[in-house]
C-alpha positions as CSV (number, residue, x, y, z in Angstrom):
1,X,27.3,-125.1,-73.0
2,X,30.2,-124.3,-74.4
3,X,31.7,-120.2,-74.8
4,X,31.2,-119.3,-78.0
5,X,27.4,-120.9,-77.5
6,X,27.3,-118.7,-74.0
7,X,28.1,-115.3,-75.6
8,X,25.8,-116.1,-78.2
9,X,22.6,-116.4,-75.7
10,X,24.3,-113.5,-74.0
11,X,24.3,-111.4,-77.2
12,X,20.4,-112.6,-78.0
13,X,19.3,-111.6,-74.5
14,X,20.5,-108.2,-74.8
15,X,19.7,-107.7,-78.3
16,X,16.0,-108.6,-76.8
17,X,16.2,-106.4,-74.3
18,X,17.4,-103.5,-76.3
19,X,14.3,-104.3,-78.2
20,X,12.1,-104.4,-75.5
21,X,12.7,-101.2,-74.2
22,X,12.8,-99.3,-77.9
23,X,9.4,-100.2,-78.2
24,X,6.7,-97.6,-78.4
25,X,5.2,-96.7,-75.0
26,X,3.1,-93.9,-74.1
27,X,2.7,-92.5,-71.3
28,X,0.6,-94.7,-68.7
29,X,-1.9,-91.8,-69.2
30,X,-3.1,-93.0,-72.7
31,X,-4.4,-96.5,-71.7
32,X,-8.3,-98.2,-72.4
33,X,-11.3,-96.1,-70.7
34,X,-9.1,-92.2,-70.8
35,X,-10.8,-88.6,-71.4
36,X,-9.3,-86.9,-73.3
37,X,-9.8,-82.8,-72.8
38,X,-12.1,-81.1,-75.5
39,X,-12.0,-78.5,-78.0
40,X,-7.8,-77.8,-76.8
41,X,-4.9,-79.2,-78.5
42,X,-4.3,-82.6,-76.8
43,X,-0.5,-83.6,-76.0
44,X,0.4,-87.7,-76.4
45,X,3.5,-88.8,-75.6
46,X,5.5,-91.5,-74.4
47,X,9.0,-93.5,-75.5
48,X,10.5,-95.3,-77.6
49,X,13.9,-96.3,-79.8
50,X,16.6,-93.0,-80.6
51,X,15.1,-91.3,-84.0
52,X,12.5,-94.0,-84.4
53,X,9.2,-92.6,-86.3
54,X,6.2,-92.8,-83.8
55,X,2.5,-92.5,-86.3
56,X,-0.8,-91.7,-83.4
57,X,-4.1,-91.9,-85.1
58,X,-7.2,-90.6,-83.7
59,X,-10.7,-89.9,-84.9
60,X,-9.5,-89.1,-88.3
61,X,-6.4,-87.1,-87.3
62,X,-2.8,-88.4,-87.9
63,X,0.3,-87.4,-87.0
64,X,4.0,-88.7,-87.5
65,X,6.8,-87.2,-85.1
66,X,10.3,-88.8,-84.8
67,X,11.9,-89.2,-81.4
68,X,14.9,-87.2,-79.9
69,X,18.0,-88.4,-78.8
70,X,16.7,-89.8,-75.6
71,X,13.8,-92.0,-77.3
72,X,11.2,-89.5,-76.2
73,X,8.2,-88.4,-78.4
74,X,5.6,-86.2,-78.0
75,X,2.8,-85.1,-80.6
76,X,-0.3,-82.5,-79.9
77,X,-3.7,-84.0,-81.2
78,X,-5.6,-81.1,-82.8
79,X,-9.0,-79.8,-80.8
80,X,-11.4,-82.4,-80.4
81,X,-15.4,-81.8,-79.8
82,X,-16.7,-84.0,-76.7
83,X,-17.6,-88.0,-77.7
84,X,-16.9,-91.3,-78.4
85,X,-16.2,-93.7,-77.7
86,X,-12.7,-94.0,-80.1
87,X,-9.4,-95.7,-80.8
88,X,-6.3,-94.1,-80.7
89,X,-3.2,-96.1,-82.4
90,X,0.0,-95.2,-81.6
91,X,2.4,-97.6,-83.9
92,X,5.9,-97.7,-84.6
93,X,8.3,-100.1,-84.7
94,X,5.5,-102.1,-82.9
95,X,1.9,-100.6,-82.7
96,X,-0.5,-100.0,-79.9
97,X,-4.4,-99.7,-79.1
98,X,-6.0,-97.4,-76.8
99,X,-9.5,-98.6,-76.7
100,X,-12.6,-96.7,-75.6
101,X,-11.7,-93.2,-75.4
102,X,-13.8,-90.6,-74.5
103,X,-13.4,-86.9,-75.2
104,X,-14.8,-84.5,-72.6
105,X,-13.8,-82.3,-69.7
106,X,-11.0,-83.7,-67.3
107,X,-9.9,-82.2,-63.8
108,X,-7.0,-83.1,-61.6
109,X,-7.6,-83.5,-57.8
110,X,-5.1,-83.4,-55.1
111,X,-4.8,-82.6,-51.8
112,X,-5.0,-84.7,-48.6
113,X,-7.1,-87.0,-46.8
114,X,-10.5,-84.8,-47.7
115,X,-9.6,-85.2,-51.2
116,X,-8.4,-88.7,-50.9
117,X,-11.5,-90.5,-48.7
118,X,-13.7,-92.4,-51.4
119,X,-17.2,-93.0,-51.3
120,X,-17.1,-96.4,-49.9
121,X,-15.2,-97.6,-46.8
122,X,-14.3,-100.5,-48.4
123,X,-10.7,-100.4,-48.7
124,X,-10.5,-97.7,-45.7
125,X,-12.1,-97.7,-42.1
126,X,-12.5,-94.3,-42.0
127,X,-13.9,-93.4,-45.5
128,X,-17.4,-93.9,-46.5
129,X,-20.0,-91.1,-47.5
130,X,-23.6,-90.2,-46.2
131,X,-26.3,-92.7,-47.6
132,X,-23.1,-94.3,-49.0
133,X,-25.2,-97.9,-49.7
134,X,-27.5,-95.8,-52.1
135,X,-24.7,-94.0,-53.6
136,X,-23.3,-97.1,-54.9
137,X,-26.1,-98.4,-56.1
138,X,-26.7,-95.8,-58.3
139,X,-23.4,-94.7,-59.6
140,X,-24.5,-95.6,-63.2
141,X,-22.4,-92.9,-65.4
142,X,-20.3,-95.0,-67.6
143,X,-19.0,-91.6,-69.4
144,X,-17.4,-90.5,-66.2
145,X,-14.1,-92.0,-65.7
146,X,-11.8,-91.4,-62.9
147,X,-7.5,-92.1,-62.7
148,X,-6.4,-92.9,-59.6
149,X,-2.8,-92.4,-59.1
150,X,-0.9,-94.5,-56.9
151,X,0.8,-93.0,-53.6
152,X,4.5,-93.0,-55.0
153,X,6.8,-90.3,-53.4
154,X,10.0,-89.8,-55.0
155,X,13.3,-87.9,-54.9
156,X,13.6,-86.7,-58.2
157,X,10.7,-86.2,-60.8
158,X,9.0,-89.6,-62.9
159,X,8.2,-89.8,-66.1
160,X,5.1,-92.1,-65.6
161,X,2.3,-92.1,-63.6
162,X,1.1,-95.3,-61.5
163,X,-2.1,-96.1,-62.2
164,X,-5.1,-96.9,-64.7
165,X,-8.6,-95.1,-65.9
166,X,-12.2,-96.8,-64.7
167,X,-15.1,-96.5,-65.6
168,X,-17.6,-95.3,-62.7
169,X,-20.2,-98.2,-62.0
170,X,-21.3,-99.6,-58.8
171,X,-18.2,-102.1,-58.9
172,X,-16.1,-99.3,-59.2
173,X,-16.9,-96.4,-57.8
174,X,-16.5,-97.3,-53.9
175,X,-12.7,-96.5,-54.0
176,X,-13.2,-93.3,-56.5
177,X,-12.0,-90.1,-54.5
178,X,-15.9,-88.7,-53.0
179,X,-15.4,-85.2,-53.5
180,X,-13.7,-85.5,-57.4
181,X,-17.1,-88.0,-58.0
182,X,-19.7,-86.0,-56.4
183,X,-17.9,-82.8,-58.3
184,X,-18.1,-85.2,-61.4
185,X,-21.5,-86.6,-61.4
186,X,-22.4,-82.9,-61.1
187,X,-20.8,-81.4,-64.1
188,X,-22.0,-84.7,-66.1
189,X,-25.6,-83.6,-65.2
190,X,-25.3,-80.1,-66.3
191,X,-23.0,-80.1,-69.1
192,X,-23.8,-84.0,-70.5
193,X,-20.4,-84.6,-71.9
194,X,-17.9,-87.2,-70.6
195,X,-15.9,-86.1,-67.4
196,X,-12.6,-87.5,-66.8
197,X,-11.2,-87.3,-63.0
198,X,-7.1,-87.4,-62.7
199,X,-6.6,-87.8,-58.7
200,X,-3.5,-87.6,-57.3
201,X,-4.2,-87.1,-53.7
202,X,-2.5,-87.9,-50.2
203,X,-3.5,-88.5,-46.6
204,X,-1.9,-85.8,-44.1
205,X,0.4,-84.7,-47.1
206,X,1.2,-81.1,-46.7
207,X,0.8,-78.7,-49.6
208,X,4.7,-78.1,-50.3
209,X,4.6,-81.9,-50.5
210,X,3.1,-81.4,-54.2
211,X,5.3,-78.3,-55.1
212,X,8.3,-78.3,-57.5
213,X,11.5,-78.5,-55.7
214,X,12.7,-75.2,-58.5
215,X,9.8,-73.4,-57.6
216,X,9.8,-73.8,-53.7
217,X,13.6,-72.7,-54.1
218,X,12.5,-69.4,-55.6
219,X,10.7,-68.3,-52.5
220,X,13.2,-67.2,-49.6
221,X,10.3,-67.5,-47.5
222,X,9.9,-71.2,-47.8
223,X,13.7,-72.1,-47.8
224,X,13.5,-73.5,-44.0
225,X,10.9,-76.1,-45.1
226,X,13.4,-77.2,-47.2
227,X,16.3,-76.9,-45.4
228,X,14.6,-79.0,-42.3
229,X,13.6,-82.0,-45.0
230,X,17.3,-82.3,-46.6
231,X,18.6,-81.9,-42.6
232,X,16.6,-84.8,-42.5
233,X,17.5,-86.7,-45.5
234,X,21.0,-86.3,-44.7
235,X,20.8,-88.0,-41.1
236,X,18.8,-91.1,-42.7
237,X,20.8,-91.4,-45.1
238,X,24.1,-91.6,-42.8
239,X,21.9,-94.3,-40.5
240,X,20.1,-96.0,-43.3
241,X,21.5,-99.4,-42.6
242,X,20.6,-99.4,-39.2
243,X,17.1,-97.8,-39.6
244,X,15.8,-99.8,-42.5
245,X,16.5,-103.1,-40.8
246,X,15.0,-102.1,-37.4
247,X,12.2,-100.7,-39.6
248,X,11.9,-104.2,-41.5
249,X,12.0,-106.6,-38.3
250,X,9.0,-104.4,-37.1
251,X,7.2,-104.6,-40.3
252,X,7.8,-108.3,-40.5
253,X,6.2,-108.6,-36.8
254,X,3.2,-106.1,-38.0
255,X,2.0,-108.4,-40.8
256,X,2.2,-111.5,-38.9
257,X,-0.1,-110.1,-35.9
258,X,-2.0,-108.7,-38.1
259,X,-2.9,-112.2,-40.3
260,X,-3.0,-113.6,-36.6
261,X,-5.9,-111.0,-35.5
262,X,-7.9,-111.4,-39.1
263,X,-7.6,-115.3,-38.9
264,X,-9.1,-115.2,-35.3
265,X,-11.6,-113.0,-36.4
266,X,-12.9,-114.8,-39.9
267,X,-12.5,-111.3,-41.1
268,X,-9.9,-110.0,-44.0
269,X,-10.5,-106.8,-42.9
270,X,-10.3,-107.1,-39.0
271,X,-7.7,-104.9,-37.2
272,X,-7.1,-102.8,-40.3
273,X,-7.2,-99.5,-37.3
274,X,-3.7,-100.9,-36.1
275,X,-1.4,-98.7,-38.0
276,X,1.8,-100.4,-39.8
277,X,5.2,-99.2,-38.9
278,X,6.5,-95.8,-40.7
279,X,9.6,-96.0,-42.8
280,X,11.8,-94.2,-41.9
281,X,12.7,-92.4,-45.2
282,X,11.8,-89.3,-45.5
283,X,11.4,-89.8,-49.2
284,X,8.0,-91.1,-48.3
285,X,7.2,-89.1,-45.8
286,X,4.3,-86.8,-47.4
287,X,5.1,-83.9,-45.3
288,X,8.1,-83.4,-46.6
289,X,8.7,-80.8,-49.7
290,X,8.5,-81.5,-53.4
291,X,8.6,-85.3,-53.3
292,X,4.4,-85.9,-54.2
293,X,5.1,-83.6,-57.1
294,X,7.8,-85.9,-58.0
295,X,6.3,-88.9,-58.0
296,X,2.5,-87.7,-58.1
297,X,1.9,-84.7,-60.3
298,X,5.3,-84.2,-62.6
299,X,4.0,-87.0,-64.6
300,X,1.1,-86.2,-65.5
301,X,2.4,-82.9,-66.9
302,X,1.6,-81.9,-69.8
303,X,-2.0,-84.3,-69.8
304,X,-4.5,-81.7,-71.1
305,X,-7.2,-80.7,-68.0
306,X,-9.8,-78.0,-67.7
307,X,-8.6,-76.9,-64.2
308,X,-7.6,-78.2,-60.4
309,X,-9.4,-78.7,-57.6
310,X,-7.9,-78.9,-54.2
311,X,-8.7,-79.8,-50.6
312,X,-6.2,-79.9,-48.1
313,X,-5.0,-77.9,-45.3
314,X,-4.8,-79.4,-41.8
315,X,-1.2,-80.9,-42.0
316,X,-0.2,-77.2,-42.5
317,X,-1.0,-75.8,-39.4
318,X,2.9,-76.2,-38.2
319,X,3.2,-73.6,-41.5
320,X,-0.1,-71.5,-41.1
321,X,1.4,-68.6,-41.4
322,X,3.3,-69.5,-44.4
323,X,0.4,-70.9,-46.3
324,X,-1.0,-68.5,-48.0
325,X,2.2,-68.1,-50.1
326,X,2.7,-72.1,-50.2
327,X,-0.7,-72.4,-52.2
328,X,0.4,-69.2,-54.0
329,X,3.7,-71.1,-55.1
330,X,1.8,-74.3,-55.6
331,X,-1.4,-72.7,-58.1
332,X,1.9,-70.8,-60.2
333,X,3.9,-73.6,-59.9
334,X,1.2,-76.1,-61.7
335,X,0.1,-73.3,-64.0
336,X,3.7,-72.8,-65.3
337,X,4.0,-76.9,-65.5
338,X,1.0,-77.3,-67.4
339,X,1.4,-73.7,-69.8
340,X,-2.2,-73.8,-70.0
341,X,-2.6,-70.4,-68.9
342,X,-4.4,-69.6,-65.5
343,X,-6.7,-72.5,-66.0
344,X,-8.9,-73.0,-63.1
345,X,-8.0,-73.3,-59.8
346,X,-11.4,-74.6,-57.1
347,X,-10.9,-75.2,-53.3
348,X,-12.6,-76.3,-50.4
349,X,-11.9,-74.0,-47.6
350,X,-11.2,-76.4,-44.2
351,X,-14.9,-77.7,-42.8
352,X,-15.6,-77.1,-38.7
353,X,-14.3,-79.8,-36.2
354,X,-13.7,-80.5,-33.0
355,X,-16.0,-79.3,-29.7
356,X,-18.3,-76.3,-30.2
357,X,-16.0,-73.0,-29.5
358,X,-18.2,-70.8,-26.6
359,X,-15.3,-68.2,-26.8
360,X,-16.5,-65.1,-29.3
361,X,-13.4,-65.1,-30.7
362,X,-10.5,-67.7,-30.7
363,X,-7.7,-67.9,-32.4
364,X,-5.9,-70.9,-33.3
365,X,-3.6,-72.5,-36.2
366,X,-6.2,-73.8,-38.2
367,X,-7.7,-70.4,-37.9
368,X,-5.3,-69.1,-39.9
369,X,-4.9,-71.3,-42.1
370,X,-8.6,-70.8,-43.1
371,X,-8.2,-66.9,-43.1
372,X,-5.6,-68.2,-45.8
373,X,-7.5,-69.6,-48.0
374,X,-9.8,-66.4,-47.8
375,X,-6.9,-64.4,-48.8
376,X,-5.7,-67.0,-51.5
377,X,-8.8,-65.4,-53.5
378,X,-7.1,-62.9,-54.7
379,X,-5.4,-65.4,-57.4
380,X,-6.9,-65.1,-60.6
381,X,-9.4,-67.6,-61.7
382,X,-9.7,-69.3,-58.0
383,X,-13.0,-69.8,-56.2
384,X,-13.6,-71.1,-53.0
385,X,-16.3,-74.0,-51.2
386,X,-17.0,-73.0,-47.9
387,X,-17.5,-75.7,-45.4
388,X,-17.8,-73.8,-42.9
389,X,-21.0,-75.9,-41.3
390,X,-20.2,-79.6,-43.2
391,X,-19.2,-81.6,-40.1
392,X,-23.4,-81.2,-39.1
393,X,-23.4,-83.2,-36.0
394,X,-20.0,-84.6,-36.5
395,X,-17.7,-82.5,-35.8
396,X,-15.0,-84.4,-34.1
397,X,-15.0,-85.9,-37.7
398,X,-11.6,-84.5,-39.4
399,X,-13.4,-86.2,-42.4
400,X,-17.0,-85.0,-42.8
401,X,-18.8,-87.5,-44.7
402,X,-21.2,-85.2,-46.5
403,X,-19.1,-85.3,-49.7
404,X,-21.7,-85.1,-51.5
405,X,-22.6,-80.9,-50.6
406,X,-18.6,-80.6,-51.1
407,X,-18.9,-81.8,-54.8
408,X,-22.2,-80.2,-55.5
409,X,-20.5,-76.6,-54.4
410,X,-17.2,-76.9,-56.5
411,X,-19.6,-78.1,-59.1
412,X,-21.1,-74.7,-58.9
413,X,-18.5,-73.0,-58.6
414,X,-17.3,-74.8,-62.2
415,X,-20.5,-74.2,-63.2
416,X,-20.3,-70.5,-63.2
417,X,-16.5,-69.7,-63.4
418,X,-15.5,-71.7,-66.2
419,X,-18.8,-73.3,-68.1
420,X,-20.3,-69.6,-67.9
421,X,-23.6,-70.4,-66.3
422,X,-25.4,-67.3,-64.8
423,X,-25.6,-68.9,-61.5
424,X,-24.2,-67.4,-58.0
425,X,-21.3,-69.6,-57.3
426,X,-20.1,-68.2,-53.5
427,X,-21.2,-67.3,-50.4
428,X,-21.8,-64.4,-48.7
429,X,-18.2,-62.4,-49.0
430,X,-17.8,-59.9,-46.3
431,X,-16.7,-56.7,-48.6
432,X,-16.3,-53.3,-45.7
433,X,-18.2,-51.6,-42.3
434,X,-19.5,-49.1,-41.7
435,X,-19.5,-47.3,-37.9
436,X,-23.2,-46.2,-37.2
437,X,-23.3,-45.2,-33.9
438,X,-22.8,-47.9,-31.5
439,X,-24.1,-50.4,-34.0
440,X,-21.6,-51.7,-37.0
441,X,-23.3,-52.1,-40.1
442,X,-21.6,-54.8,-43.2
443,X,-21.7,-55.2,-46.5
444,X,-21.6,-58.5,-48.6
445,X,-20.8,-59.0,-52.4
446,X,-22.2,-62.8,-53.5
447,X,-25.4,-61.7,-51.8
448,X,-27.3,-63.7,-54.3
449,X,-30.8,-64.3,-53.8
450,X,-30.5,-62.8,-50.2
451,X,-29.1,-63.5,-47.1
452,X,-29.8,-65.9,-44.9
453,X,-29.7,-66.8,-41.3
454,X,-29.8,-70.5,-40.0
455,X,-32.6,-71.7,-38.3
456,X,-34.2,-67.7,-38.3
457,X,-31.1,-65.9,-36.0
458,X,-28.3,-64.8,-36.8
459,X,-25.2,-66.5,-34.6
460,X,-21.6,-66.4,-34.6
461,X,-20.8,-62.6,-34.6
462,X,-18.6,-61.0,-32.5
463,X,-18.2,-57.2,-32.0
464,X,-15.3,-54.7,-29.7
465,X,-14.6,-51.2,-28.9
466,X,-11.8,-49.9,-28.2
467,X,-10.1,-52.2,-25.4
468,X,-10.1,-55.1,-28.6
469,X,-12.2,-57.3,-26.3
470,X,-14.5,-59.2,-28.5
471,X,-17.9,-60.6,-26.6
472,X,-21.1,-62.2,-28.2
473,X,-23.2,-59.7,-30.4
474,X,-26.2,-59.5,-31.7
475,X,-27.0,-59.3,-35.6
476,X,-29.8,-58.5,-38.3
477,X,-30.3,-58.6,-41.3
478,X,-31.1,-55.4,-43.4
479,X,-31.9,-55.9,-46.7
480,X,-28.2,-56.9,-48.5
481,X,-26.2,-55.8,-45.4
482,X,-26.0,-57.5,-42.0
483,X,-26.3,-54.7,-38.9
484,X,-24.4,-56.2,-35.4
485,X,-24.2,-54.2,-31.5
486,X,-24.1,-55.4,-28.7
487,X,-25.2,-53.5,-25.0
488,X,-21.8,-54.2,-23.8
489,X,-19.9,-52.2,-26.8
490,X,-20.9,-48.3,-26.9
491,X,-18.3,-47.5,-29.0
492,X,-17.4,-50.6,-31.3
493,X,-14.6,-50.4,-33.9
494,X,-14.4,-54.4,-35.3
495,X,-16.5,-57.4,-35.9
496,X,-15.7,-60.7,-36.3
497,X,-17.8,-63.9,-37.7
498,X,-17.1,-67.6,-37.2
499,X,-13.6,-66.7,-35.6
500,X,-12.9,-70.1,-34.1
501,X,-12.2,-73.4,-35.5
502,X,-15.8,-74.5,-34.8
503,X,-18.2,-72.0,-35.0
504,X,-21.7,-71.1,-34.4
505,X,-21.9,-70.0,-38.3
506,X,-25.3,-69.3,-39.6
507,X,-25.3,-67.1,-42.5
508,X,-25.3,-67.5,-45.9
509,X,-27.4,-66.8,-49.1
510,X,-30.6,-68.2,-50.5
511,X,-28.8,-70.0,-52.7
512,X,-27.7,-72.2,-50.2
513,X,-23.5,-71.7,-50.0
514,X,-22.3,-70.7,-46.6
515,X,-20.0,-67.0,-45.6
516,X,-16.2,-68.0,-44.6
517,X,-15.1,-66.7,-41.5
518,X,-14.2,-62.9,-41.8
519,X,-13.0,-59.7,-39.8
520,X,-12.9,-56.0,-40.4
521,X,-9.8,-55.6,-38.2
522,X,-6.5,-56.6,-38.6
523,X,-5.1,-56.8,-34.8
């Protein structure tokens, strides 16, 4: 081949390429199977050629916007009542089709490995749900769809999301996120519309991990989480020769003992509990600040939602007393992303684990992370699943496997706060004391239909007088408000309930949703 022929193939491969990336894209959001939110102005957007016309059509609404200087485009789809299934076009210089669309309710999900366990434990030894065989079986609901976004950490924010929608079947739902289906399948019951589930969730990821890097830099507070990741990033990146190829040789050996163990055992899925290597960058490290948010949750912003739910918490207990500002930044943080307004923020407080606690009162780093998330109330429009009790007779379980009560009681929770259902959404909330005597008496709002103690007695309650030594007391019930002594305590000044990591909790209402932990002191 001649030069002149050379530079002419040269000239038609660029020229293609050029072509190839002017064309219209949308963000990886908009693809077949999506829920689109209801009865709210609905952003699209995506990419394509400098000043190029981009035309979206959908269910008799069109709109022509023409892109900026950087090829981006963006239109906002007026309200849209829940249905479908549609077509959305999106066409310019090329056109495409976003086939059966649905237009409902859609929730984001994140958090860590609580959030992130699916139903089935399929892809994942320790996943799986109670009755989980059954649970597949029946997971007919075509109109719920669920986007699962790919674990991709990054350094600086990304435009596009990895991953695709599904729709929820038995073929499909085994690897959906348990909690974000349960929740789903819930408000699909009550409110019969389509229910879209965007879950972008991590396991062992701390909560700063899905924070802005701007927004964690506007809290003095939380400067030395960020100071230890880039102390951190700075010493990889002077050794990153060296620790990439030791961390390459050992992945090499990794996969080859593990095809070794899975073709002695006939099994694909033998020795899957030997863990792989961990790179070494600390770009992938979910601990580390801002770099989920990156990756995970800036590109999803601005997809219209309803509202959040969360569930995460035990990777924070080196922060625990740092975390109830972290989830304050994190709740603003997404709220300002979004500009949605306060939209709805639902948690799961952290679920008992580990031995039975015999101590009245202990104290410990999960402790207070859980009087946190208490505290982390007081944000507007937040409410709160207890799981105070969910491990049942698990409870060395990090990952409780009744998903299905987690679901149910943010589905509450949704039911009441934001559909408007005149239904009690909380448990019992310890509200102020009252000295009588030597007895201490307490008062509850989210008494609901009455209180309730497990099994008949009252357990769990812990009472001191003056010397601040808490022992076992005892507790009735008294009409709305809860009366506790104790023979050892003549003069009592505080009581505490469930004050240990696993507790002998026992109240809550007749509506079935369990009291957090609380105290009346604050020593």
């Amino acid at each position: 081949m001649n030069k002149l022929s050379r530079l002419f193939c040269l000239s038609v491969a660029m020229t293609a390429a050029i072509w190839a990336k002017a064309e219209v894209k949308p963000s990886t959001l908009f693809c077949d199977h999506m829920v689109l939110q209801r009865d709210v102005l609905i952003p699209v957007w995506g990419t394509a050629k400098a000043g190029e016309k981009v035309t979206v059509k959908f269910n008799k609404s069109e709109q022509t916007v023409t892109t900026d200087a950087s090829g981006k485009w963006m239109i906002r789809l007026p309200k849209q009542k829940a249905g479908g299934p549609f077509t959305m076009s999106i066409k310019g210089t090329n056109a495409v089709t976003v086939n059966d669309v649905y237009v409902g309710e859609v929730w984001l999900c994140s958090g860590q490995s609580n959030m992130d366990m699916t139903v089935a434990k399929d892809d994942r030894y320790w996943c799986g749900v109670l009755n989980e065989a059954e649970e597949v079986a029946n997971a007919n609901y075509p109109t719920i769809r669920v986007f699962d976004v790919d674990y991709t950490p990054k350094q600086t924010p990304q435009v596009n999301a990895s991953g695709k929608w599904e729709v929820c079947s038995p073929k499909t739902v085994g690897h959906f996120s348990a909690v974000a289906y349960f929740f789903a399948r819930e408000i699909s019951k009550k409110l019969h519309v389509p229910i879209g589930m965007v879950t972008s969730a991590f396991g062992a990821s701390t909560a700063e991990t899905w924070i802005s890097k701007e927004s964690l830099e506007s809290h003095p507070n939380l400067k030395p989480l960020l100071d230890a990741y880039h102390d951190k990033l700075n010493k990889f990146v002077a050794d990153s020769a060296n620790l990439m190829s030791k961390y390459r040789a050992e992945l090499a050996q990794y996969q080859g003992d593990l095809a070794a163990a899975q073709a002695a055992a006939g099994d694909v899925t033998a020795a899957k509990k030997v863990k792989a290597p961990r790179n070494p960058s600390p770009i992938v490290d979910q601990h580390n600040p801002y770099v989920c948010y990156n990756g995970m949750i800036a590109p999803l912003v601005p997809y219209a939602i309803r509202g959040a739910l969360w569930y995460q918490g035990e990777s924070n207990g080196p922060s625990s007393n740092l975390y109830r500002e972290i989830m304050e930044t994190l709740v603003a943080d997404w709220r300002k992303s979004w500009g949605e307004g306060n939209f709805p923020f639902l948690y799961v407080q952290l679920a008992n684990y580990g031995a039975p606690v015999t101590e009245p009162v202990k104290n410990d780093i999960m402790m207070t992370v859980r009087e946190a998330q208490v505290k982390n109330l007081s944000i507007p429009n937040t409410a709160m699943a207890v799981a105070i009790e969910n491990a049942g007779n698990d409870p060395k379980n990090i990952h409780p496997k009744n998903k299905q009560a987690i679901g149910y009681r943010l589905g509450v929770a949704a039911r009441a706060k934001v559909y408007g259902e005149k239904i009690e959404y909380s448990g019992p909330m310890y509200k102020s004391y009252k000295v009588e005597g030597d007895k201490i008496r307490l008062f509850f709002d989210h008494v609901g239909g009455g209180l309730v103690a497990k099994d008949g007695k009252l357990t769990g309650f812990a009472i001191c007088g003056e010397d601040k030594k808490f022992v076992w007391a005892e507790a009735k019930i008294e009409g709305k408000t809860i009366v506790v002594s104790s023979p050892e305590v003549k003069k009592p000044i505080a009581v505490r309930y469930a004050w240990s990591v696993n507790p002998p909790a026992s109240l809550s209402n007749k509506d079935g949703l369990w009291s957090p932990n609380f105290r009346t002191d604050n020593f």
